[in-house]
C-alpha positions in Angstrom: 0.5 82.6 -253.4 -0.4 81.8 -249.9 0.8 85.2 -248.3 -1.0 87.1 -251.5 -4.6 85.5 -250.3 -3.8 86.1 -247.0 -3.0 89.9 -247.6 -6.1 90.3 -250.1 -9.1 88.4 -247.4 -7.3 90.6 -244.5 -7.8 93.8 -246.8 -11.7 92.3 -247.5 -12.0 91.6 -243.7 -10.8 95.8 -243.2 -13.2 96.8 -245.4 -15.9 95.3 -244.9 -15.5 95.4 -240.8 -15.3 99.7 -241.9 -18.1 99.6 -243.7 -20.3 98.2 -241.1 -18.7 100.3 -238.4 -19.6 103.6 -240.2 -23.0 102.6 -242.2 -25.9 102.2 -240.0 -28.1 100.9 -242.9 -26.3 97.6 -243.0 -26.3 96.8 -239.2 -29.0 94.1 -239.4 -30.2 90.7 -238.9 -30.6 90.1 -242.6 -27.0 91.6 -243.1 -25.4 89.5 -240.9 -27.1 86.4 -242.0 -25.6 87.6 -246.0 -22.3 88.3 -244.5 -22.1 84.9 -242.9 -23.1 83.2 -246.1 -20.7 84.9 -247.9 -17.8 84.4 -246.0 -18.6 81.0 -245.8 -18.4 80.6 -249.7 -14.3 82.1 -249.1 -14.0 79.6 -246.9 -15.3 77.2 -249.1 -13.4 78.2 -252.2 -10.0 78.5 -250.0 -10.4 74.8 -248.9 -11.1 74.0 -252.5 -7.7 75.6 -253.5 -5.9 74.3 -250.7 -5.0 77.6 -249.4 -6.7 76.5 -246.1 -3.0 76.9 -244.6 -2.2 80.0 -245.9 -3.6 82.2 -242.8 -6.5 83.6 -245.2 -9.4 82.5 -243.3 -8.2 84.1 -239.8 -7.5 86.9 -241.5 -11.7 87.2 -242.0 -12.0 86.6 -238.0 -13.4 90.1 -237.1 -16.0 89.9 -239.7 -17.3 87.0 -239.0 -17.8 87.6 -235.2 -19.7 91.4 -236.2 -21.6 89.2 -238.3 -22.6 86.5 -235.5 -23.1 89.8 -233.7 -25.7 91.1 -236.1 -27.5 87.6 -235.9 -27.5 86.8 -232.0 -30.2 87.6 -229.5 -29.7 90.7 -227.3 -31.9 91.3 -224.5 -30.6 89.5 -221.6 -27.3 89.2 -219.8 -27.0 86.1 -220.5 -27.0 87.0 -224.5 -24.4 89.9 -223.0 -22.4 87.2 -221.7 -22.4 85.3 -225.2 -21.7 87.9 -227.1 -18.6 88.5 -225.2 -17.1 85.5 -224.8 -17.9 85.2 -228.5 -16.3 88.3 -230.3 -12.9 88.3 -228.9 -11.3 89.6 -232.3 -13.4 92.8 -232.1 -12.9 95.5 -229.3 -15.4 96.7 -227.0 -15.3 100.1 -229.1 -16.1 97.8 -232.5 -18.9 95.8 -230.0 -20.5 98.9 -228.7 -20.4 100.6 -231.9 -22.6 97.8 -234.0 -25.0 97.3 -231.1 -25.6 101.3 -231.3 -26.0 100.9 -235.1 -28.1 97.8 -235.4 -31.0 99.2 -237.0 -34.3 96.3 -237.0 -35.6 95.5 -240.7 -38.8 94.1 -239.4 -41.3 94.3 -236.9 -40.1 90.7 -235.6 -36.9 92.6 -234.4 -36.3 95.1 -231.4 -33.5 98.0 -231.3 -30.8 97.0 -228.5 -31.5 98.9 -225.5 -29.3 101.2 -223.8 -29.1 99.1 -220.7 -28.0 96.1 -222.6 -24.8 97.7 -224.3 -23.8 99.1 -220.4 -23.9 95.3 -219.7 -22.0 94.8 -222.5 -19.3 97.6 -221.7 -19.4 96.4 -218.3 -18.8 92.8 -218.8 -15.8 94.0 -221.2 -14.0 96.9 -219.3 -11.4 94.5 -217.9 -10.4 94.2 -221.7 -7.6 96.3 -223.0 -8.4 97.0 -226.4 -7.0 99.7 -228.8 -8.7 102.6 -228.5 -8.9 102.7 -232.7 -12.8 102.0 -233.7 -11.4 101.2 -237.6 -9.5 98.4 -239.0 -6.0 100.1 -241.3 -6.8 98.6 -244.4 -3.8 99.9 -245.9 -1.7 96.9 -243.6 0.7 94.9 -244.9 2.1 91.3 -243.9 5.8 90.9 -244.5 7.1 88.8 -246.8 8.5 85.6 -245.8 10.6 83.9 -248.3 11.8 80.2 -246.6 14.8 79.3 -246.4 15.7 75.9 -248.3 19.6 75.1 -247.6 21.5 73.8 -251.0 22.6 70.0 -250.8 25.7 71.0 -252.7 28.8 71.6 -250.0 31.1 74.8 -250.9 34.1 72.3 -251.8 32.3 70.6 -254.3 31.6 74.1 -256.6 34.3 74.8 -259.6 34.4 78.3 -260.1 35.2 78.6 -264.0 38.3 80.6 -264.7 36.2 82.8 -267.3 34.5 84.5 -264.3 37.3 86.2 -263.5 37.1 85.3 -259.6 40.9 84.5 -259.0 40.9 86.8 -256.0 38.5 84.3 -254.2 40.0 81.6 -252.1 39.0 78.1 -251.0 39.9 77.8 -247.3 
C-alpha cells in the first residue's frame, strides 16, 4: 500500500510540476498560495493514514519548492540567495523557467526582472542539474517485496509421499 501512494503523489508531483512549467497562466502568487494549501491537506490525510512512512510526501518535494517559489519575494539578491538555498529539488532550468513565467495577478505584484533571474542563474551555475526542464511522469519505483525468513528449519518439513517428490533428498 505504501509503495502504491508513493508511486501515485510522485505521478501528482510530475504533473502538476508540468503543468506549471508549460502554463504561464498559473505561475502566480495566488497559485502558489492554492498549491501550498493543497499539498498540505495530502500531507495531512497521509499522516492521518499512517502512510507518513511510505516515502509519499518526498515524493511531492518539487512541487512544493515551485510553489514557495511562486509565493517568495524576488527583487533583491538576498531573496536570489533564498530562493536558492531553498529549491534544491528543482533545477536551475525548472527555477529560471517559473521566474520567466510568473505572471502578477494584481497590481500589488511586480513581474521578476531580467536582472534578477541572471542572479539567480548565477548563484546556481556551480549546480549540475539535468538538462531535462520536465518531470517523466510515466516513472516507476520498483517493487520491493521484504524478505521475512520462515521460523520453520528444512529438517523439520515432511514432504507427503502423495507429492510425488521421491527424487528429492534430505542432506
Amino acid at each position: 500500500i505504501q509503495q502504491v501512494f508513493k508511486q501515485l503523489f510522485y505521478m501528482i508531483n510530475a504533473v502538476a510540476l508540468n503543468n506549471l512549467l508549460l502554463r504561464k497562466d498559473v505561475c502566480s502568487w495566488s497559485t502558489g498560495m492554492q498549491l501550498r494549501f493543497n499539498i498540505s491537506q495530502l500531507e495531512e490525510w497521509l499522516r492521518g493514514k499512517n502512510l507518513q512512512q511510505s516515502g509519499a510526501a518526498q515524493t511531492l518535494e518539487p512541487l512544493i519548492q515551485a510553489a514557495q517559489l511562486l509565493q517568495l519575494k524576488k527583487k533583491t539578491s538576498e531573496d536570489a540567495e533564498a530562493i536558492c538555498s531553498l529549491c534544491t529539488s528543482l533545477t536551475t532550468q525548472q527555477i529560471v523557467k517559473i521566474l520567466n513565467l510568473y505572471t502578477p495577478v494584481n497590481e500589488f505584484e511586480e513581474r521578476v526582472t531580467v536582472a534578477f533571474i541572471r542572479d539567480i542563474q548565477m548563484h546556481l551555475q556551480e549546480r549540475n542539474d539535468p538538462p531535462q526542464l520536465l518531470l517523466d511522469f510515466k516513472h516507476m519505483f520498483p517493487v520491493l517485496f521484504p524478505f521475512n525468513p520462515s521460523s520453520i528449519t528444512m529438517d523439520l518439513i515432511h514432504l507427503p509421499a502423495s507429492l510425488n517428490l521421491e527424487f528429492l533428498n534430505k542432506v
